[in-house]
C-alpha positions as CSV (number, residue, x, y, z in Angstrom):
1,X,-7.6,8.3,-1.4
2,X,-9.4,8.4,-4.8
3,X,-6.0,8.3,-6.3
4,X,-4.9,5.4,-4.3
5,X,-7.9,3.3,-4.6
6,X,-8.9,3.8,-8.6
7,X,-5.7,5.1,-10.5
8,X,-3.5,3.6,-8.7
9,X,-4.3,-0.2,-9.5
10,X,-5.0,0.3,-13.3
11,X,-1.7,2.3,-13.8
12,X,0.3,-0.2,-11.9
13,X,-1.1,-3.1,-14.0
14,X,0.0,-1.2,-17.1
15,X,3.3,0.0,-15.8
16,X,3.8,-4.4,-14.7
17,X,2.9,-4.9,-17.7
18,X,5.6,-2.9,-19.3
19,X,8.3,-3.8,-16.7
20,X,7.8,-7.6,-17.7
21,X,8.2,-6.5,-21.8
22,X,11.3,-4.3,-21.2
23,X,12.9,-4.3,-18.2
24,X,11.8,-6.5,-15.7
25,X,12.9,-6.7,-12.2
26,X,11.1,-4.5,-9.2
27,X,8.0,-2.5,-10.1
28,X,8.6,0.3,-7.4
29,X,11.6,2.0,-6.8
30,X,12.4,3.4,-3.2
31,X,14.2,6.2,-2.1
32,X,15.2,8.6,1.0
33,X,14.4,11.6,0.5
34,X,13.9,14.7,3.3
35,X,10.5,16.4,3.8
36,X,9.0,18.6,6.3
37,X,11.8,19.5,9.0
38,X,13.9,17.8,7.2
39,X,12.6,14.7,8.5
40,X,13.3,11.3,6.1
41,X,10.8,9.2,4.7
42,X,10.7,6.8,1.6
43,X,9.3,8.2,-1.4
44,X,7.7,5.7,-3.8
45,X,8.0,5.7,-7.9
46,X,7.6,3.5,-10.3
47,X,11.0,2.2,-11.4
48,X,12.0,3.5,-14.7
49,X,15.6,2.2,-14.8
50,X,16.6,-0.6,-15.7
51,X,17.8,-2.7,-12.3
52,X,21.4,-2.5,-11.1
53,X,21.4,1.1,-12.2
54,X,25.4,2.0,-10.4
55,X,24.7,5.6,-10.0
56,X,21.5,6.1,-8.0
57,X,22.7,9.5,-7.2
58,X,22.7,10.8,-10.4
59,X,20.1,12.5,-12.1
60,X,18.3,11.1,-15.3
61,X,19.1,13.0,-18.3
62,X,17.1,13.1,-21.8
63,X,18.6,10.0,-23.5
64,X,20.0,8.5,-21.0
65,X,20.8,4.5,-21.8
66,X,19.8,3.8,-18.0
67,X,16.3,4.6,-18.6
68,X,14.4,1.5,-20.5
69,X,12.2,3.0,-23.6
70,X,8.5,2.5,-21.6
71,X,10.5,4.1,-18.7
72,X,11.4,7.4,-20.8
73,X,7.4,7.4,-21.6
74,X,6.4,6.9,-18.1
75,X,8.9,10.1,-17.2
76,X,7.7,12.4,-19.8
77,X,4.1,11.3,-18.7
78,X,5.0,11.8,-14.9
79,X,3.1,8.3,-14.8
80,X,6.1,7.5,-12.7
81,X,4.9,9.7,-10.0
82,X,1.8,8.1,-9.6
83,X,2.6,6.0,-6.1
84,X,3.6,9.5,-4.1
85,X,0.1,9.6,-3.4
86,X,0.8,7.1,-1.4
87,X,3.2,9.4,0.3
88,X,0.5,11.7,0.7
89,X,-1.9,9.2,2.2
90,X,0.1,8.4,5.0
91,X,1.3,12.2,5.5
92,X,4.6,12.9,4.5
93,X,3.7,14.8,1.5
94,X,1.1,17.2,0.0
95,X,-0.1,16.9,-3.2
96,X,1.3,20.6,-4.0
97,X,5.1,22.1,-2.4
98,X,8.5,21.7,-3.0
99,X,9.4,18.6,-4.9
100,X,11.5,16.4,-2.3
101,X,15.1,15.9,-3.5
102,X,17.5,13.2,-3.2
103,X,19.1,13.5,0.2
104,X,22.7,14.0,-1.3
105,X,21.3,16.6,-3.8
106,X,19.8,18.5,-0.9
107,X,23.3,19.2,0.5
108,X,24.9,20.3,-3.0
109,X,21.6,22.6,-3.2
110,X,22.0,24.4,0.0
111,X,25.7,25.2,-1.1
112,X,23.8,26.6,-4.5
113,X,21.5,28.5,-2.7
114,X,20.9,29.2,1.1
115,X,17.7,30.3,1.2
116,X,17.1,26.0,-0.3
117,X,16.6,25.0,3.4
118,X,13.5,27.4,3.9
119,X,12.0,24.4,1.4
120,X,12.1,21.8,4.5
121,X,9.2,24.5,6.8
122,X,6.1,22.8,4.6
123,X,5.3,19.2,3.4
124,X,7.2,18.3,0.4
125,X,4.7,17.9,-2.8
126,X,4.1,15.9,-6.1
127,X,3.7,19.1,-7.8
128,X,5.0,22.3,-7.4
129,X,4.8,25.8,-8.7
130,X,8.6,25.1,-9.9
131,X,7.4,22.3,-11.8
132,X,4.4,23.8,-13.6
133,X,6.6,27.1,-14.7
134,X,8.7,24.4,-16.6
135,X,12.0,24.2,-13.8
136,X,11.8,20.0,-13.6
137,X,14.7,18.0,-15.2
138,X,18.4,18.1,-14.8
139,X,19.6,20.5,-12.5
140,X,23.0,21.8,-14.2
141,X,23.9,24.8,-12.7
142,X,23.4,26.7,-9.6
143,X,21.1,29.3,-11.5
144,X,18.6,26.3,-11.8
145,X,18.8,25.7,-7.8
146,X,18.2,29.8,-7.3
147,X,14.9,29.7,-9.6
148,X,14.0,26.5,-8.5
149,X,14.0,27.7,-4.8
150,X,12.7,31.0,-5.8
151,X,9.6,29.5,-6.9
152,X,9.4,27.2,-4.4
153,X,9.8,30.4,-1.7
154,X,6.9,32.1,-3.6
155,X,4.7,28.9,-3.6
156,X,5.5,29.4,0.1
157,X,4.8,32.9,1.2
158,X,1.5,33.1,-1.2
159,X,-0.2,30.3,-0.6
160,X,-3.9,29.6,-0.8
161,X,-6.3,27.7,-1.5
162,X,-6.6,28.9,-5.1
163,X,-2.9,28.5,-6.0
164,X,-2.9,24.6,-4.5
165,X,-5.7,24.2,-7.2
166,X,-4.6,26.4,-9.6
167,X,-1.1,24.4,-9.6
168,X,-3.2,21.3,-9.8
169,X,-4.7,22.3,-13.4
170,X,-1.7,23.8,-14.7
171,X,0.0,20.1,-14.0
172,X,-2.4,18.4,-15.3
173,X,-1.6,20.5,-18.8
174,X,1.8,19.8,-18.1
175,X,1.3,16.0,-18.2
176,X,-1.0,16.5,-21.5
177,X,1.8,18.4,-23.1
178,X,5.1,17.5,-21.1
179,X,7.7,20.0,-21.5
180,X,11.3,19.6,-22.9
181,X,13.0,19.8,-19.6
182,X,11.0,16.4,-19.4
183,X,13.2,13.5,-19.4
């Protein structure tokens, strides 16, 4: 709530701000994604392409000429992220877990790695203990699906309390000092 009520006006001003310099059009972006039980729901982001992007299926990569240059800052920063707490608010996220997925990636993921559908039993989260070990980005391979979901399966069987915040402090490192796989 504290996120929704006081970060999330001032950050949306700035990111408005920087939509209307560089690539104006929508200010949030939408998108199905899957979640607990595999149940839909719309995740929100700040937009970071620019509008009438032809491959929404595709996954951002460092450089790529879809992203707008505030957009590739708001990335790195995770500043894109920001509205999921609105996700969270109304319950079809956590702040920790898996990281939801594009609905068509979840299907190429599950063929990379079985055990990928255990990540539906829990909420899907903004941050995850996949994310803070440094596994975000482009998923290239099916090796980065395996220790993606590996992750996320440990985040799963061990968690408490003190991982939840322990994740939460590790991110916020993470967003001081993004890591390559940032894009």
């Amino acid at each position: 709530l504290f996120m929704v009520v006081c970060v999330l006006p001032f950050a949306t001003l700035l990111v408005w701000v920087l939509h209307r310099l560089q690539a104006p059009g929508p200010l949030v972006f939408r998108q199905t994604r899957s979640g607990l039980d595999n149940e839909e729901f719309t995740i929100y982001k700040y937009r970071t392409m620019y509008v009438g992007n032809s491959e929404p299926h595709v996954q951002a990569t460092a450089g790529d000429p879809r992203v707008f240059p505030a957009g590739r800052w708001l990335r790195r920063l995770s500043i894109d992220e920001l509205p999921q707490f609105i996700n969270v608010l109304f319950g079809y996220m956590s702040i920790v877990g898996p990281r939801p997925h594009m609905l068509a990636h979840d299907l190429n993921f599950c063929e990379s790695d079985p055990r990928y559908r255990v990540r539906h039993l829990i909420k899907p989260g903004i941050t995850g203990l996949a994310q803070v070990r440094g596994l975000r980005g482009v998923t290239r391979e099916d090796a980065d699906v395996v220790s993606r979901t590996s992750a996320d399966l440990q985040y799963l069987e061990n968690w408490s309390l003190t991982l939840d915040l322990t994740i939460m402090a590790r991110t916020v490192l993470h967003v001081l000092s993004a890591p390559r796989s940032a894009c």
